[in-house]
N, C-alpha and C positions, 0 to 999 in steps of 0.2 A: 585556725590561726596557730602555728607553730610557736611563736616567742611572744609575750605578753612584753611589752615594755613602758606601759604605763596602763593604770584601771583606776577608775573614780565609781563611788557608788554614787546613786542618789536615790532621791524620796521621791515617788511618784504618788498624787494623790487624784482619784478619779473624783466627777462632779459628784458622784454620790457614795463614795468609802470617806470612812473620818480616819482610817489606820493607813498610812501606808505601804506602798510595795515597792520594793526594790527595785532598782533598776542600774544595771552595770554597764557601764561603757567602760572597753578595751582595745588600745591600739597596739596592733604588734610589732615588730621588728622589720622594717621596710630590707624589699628584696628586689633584687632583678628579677624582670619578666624572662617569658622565654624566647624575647628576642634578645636579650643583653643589651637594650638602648635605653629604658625603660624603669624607674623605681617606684616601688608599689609598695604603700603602709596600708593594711589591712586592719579595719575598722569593726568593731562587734560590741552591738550594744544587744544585753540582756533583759528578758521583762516587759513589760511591765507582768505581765500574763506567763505563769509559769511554762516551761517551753518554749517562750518565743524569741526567738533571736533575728536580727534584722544584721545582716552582712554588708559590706561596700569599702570603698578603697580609697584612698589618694592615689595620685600618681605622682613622678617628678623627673627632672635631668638628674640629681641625685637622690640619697638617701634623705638627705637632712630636707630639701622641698618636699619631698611624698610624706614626712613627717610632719612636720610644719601644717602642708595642706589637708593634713587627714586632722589634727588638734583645729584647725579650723571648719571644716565641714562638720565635726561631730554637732555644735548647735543647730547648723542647718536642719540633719538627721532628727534631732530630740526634738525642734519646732515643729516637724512634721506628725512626730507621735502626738505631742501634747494638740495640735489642730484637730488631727484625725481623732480622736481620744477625747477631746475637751478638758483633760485632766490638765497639770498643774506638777512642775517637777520643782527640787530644793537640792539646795547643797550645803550643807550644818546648817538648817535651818533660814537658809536664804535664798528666795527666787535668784540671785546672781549664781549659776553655774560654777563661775572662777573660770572660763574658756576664752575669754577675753581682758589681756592686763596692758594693760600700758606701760613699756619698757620700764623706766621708771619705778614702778610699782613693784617689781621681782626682786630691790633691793630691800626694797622695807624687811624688817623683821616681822615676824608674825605678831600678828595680836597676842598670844601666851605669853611671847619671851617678854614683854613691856613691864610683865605684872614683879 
């Protein structure tokens, strides 16, 4: 992956570790293929297991769909570990990811700024 343009960590927990392990997901900078028809965001989630990287892509008629589609395939991707795994992923401390919001909801302020 050439340009990282967005990475969220999260907390992977196996049926039988009580500590967590890391686990990175990164989407990169969506490009034309090599036929110039084509736009492709490039997906890389790190972890759980030191080394291991699982690669894949969006595609789209533009930049912003291959973007778009690839922020939406990454829970497919992490259902697939956590299945295959039996483990258990978090993000600050909450099974919700954050990879799914309701238009709406991107206006709220964060929970910190309330306080």
């Amino acid at each position: 992956m050439q340009e990282v343009i967005a990475e969220r960590q999260l907390d992977f927990y196996s049926p039988r570790g009580r500590r967590p392990k890391k686990v990175i997901v990164r989407i990169g900078k969506a490009e034309l293929d090599e036929t110039g028809e084509t736009w492709r965001a490039p997906i890389e989630i790190l972890g759980p297991k030191v080394g291991q990287v699982f690669r894949s892509r969006a595609s789209g008629v533009d930049s912003m769909q291959a973007v778009i589609g690839a922020i939406w395939l990454v829970p497919v991707l992490l259902r697939t570990l956590t299945n295959d795994t039996g483990g258990r992923l978090e993000f600050e401390g909450s099974a919700d990811l954050g990879f799914y919001m309701e238009p709406h909801e991107a206006f709220k302020p964060p929970a910190s700024a309330k306080e």
